[in-house]
C-alpha atoms as one frame of an Amber mdcrd trajectory, in Angstrom:
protein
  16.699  -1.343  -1.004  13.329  -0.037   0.345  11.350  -2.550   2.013   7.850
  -2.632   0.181   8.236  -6.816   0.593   7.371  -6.049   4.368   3.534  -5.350
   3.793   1.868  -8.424   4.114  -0.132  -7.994   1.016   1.129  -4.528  -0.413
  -4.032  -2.680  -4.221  -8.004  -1.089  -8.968  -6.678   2.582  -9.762  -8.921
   5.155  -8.006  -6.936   8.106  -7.243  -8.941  11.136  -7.114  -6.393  14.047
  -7.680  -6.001  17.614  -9.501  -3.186  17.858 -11.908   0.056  18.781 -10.832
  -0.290  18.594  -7.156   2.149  18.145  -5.070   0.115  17.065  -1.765   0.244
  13.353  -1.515  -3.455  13.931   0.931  -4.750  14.868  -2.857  -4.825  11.606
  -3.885  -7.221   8.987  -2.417  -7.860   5.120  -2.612 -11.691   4.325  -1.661
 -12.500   7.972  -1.252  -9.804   7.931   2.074  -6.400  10.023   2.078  -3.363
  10.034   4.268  -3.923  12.690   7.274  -7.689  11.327   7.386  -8.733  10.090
  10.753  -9.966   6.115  10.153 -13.236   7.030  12.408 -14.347   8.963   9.409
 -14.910   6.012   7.469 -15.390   2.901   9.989 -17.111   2.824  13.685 -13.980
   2.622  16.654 -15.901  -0.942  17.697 -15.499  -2.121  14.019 -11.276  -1.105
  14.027 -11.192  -2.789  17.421 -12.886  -5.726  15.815 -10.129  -6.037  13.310
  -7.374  -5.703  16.115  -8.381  -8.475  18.279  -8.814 -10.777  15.533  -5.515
 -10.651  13.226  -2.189  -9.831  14.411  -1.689  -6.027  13.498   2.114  -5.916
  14.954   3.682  -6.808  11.972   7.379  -5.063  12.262   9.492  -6.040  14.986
   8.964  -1.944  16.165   5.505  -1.238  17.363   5.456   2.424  16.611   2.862
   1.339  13.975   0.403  -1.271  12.778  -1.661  -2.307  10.255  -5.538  -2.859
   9.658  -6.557  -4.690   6.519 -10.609  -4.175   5.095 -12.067  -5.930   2.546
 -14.403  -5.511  -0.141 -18.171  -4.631   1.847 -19.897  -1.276   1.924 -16.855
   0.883   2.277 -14.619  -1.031   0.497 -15.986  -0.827  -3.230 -13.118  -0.914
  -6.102 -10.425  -2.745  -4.123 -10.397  -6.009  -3.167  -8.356  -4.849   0.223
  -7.372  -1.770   1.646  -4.433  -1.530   4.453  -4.504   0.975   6.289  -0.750
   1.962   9.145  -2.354   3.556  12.242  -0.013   4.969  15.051   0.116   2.028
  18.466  -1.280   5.008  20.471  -3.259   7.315  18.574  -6.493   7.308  19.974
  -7.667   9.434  16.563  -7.095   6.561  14.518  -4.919   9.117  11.519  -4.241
   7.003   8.458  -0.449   7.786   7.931  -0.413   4.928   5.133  -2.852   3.549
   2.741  -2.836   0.887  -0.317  -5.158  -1.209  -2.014  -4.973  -4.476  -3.809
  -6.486  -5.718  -6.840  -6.195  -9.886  -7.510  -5.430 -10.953 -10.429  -5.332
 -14.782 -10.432  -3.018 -16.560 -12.671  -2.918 -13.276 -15.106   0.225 -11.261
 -13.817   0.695 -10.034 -17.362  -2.233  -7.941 -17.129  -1.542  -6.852 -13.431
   1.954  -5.586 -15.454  -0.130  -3.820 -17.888  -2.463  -2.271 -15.408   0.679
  -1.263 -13.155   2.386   0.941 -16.460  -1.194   2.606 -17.083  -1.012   3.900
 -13.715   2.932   4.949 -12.800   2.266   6.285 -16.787  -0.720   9.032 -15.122
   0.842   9.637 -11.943   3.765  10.681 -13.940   1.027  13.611 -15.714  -0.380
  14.676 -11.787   3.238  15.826 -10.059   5.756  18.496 -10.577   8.733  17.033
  -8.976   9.542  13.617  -8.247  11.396  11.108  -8.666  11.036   7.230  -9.958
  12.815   4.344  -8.382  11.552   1.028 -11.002  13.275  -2.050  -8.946  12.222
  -4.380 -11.755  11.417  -7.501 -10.785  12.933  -9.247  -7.609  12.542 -12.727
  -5.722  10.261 -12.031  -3.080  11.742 -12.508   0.202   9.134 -14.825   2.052
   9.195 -17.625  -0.823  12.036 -19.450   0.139  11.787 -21.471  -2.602  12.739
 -18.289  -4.383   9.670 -19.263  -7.446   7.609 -15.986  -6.303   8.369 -12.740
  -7.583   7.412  -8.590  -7.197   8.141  -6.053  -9.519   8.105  -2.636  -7.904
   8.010   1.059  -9.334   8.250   3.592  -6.544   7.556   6.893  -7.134   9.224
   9.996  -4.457   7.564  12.816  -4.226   9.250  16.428  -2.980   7.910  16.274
  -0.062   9.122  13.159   0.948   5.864  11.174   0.852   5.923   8.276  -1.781
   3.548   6.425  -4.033   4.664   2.780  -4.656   3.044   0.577  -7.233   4.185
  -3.251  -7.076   2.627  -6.931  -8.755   3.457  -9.725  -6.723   3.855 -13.049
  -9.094   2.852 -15.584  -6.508   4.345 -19.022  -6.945   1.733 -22.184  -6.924
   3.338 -24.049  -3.863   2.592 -20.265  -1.916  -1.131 -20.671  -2.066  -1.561
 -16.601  -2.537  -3.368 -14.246  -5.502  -1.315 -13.016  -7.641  -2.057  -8.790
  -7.131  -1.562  -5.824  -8.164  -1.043  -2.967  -5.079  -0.472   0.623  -4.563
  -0.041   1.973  -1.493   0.662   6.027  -0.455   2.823   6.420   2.074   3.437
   9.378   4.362   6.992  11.090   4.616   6.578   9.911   8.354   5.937   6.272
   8.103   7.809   5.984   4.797  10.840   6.562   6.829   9.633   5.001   9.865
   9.469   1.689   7.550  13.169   2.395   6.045  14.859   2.575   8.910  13.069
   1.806  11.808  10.393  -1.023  11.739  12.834  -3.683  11.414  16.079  -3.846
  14.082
């Protein structure tokens, strides 16, 4: 089972992509793409910000970690973006993105919104293929009330698109959201097989 449940939030539709391409740094959320450095888009002393003040070491592997924006000047049609950075990489290259949308109390329409879009990334690629989990108990409700359904889509070259709603329950205090995230052949795997031990 591939491990989408591990992003702490896994994001409005804004993809910005030719048809039929098969280059997942194509497609963009806020304007940003995998491969892009994050300097491009926010000041080193404003990432830095965001890494002393949240825990970004989210995996048990520290290869990675994550950097979560919200909506301000840069972040316009999501209500967060997430960006995976490499521990060491003093360029700051995105090598996943994904943004969230909140839909509070109205999951059926995050369900809607989540078939319009796996429906028109279906029209932009050549080759790939769809994994549609369905809907799951999500792993950090223990009282097993909260739910995600999850569509991922694999591209040939081993990047992947995944488009989930998470069905918050009441006692978990969350937004119920929709989220895509694009994920880079590199940290796709990385996440697979690696992040947790």
């Amino acid at each position: 089972m591939k491990k989408l449940s591990t992003y702490l939030f896994l994001i409005l539709f804004s993809f910005s992509a030719p048809s039929f391409a098969d280059d997942i740094r194509d497609f963009q959320i806020e304007g940003m793409s995998i491969g892009d450095s994050l300097l491009d888009y926010f000041s080193e002393n404003e990432i830095e910000d965001i890494k002393k003040n949240i825990e970004v070491f989210i995996y048990d592997d520290k290869t990675f970690y994550s950097l979560t924006f919200y909506k301000g000047p840069q972040i316009k049609f999501y209500d967060a973006v997430q960006f995976h950075l490499k521990a060491k990489d003093k360029k700051y290259i995105i090598y996943s993105i994904g943004g969230q949308i909140y839909y509070p109390n109205t999951i059926n329409n995050c369900y809607m919104k989540m078939d319009d879009i796996v429906s028109e990334i279906e029209t932009m690629f050549v080759d790939f293929k769809i994994d549609n989990e369905g809907t799951r108990k999500h792993k950090y409700d223990k009282t097993g009330k909260s739910t995600t359904r999850s569509i991922y889509i694999d591209l040939r070259s081993g990047d992947t698109i995944v488009v989930v709603c998470t069905d918050w329950s009441d006692e978990m205090k969350h937004i119920d959201a929709l989220t895509i995230a694009i994920d880079s052949k590199e940290f796709a795997y990385w996440l697979n097989n690696v992040a947790y031990k």
